[in-house]
C-alpha positions in Angstrom: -29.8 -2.5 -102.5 -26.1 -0.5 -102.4 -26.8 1.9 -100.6 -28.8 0.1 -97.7 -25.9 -2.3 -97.5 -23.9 1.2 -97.0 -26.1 2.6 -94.9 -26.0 -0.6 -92.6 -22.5 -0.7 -92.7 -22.3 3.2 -91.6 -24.2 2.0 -88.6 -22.4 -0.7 -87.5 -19.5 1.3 -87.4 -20.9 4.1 -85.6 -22.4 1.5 -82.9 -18.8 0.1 -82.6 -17.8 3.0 -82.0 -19.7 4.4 -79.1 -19.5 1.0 -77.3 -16.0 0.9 -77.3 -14.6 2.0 -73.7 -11.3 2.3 -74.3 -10.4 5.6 -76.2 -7.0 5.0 -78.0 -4.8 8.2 -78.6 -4.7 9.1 -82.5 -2.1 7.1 -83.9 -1.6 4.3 -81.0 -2.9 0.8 -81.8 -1.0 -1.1 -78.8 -0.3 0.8 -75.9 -0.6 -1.5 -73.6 2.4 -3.6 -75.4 5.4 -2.2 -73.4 3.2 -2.8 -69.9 2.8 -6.3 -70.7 6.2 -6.9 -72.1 7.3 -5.5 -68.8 5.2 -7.9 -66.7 6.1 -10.9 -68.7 9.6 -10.4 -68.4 9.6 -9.6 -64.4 7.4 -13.1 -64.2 9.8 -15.0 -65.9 12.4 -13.5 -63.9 10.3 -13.9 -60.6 10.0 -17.7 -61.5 13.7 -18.8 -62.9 14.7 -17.0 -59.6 12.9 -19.4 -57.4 10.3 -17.4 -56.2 7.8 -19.8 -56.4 9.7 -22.1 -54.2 10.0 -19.4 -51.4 6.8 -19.2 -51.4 5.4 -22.3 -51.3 8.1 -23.7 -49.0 8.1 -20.9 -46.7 12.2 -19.6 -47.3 14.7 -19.5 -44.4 17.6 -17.0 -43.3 20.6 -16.8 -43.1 22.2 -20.6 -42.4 24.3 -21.0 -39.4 27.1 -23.5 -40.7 30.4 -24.5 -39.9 32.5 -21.9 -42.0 30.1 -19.5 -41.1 27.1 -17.8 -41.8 25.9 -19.0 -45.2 22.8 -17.8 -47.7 23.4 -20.6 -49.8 22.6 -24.7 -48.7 25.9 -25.6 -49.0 25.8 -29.2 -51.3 21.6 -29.2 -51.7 20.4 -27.8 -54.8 16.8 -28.5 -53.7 16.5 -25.9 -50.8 16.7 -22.4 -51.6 16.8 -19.0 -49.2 14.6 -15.7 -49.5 18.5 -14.1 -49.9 19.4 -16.5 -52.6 16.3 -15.9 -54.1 16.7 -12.3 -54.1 20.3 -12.1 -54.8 19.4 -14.6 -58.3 16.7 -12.0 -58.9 18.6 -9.0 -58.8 21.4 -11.2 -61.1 18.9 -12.4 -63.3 17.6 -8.4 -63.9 21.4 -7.3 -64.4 21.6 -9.9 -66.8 18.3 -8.8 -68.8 19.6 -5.1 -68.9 22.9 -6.0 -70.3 21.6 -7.9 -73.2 18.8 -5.2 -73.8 21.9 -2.6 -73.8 24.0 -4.6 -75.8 20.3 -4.5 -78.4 20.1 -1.0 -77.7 23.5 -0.5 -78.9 22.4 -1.1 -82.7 20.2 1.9 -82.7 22.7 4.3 -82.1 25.0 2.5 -85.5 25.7 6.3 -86.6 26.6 7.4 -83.1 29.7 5.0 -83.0 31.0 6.3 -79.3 27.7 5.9 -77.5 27.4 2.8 -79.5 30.4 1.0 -78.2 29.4 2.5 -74.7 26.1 0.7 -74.7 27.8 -2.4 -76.6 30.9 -2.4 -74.1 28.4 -1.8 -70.6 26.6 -4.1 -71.9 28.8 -7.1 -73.0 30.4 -6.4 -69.1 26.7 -6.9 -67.2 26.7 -9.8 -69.2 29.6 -11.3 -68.0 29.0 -10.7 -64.3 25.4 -12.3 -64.5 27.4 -15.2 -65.5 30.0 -15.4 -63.6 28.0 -14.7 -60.7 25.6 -17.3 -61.1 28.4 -19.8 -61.5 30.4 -19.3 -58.8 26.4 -19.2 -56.8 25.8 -22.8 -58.2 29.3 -23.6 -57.7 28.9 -22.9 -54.2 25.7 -24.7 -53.9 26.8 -27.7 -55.3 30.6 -27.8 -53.4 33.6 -29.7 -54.4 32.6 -33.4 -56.0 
């Protein structure tokens, strides 16, 4: 009775593994995980930047108001541009890449000057994706 139960096991393992169609490199048990972290990341960033909205509603250029051109709808938080749109996207990614240097920064603890490098490049992206977007939203909604 042992060794069938061996023997059966021995098989299943061998028909597993000629029906498998993915051939995994020795060693790897996720390689796929970077890729979809990647894809995650851009579709969050692709939605909290209103791309949804631009295109469903069909975005609109530049605005011809009375200081000027404008990429923003001046007081109207509800309408958005394919240029605000893009300019939040490209914000929102300098925003990710600072706090993923500012992470990266404690892997190099025993190389102190590339350390503070990452840490200080880092900590300054930050701040501008910040800034940026406030003085965006600050624009949008104008002086109360």
């Amino acid at each position: 009775m042992k060794t069938s139960l061996w023997k059966l096991k021995r098989s299943l393992n061998n028909l597993a593994f000629r029906m498998s169609f993915i051939r995994l490199a020795p060693g790897s048990s996720r390689p796929l995980l970077p890729i979809a972290e990647f894809l995650i990341v851009g579709f969050t960033v692709f939605v909290l930047s209103g791309g949804l909205f631009v295109l469903t509603q069909g975005g609109q250029g530049l605005l011809n108001v009375a200081s000027g051109y404008s990429f923003v709808y001046p007081g109207d938080i509800n309408n958005q541009t394919t240029q605000e749109a893009v300019f939040t996207t490209l914000i929102y990614a300098m925003g990710i890449l600072g706090l993923y240097m500012m992470f990266m920064s404690t892997r190099y603890a025993y190389r102190p000057k590339r350390a503070y490098g990452y840490l200080a490049f880092g900590m300054i992206m930050a701040v501008i994706f910040i800034v940026s977007l406030y003085v965006l939203i600050y624009d949008k909604i104008g002086q109360l």
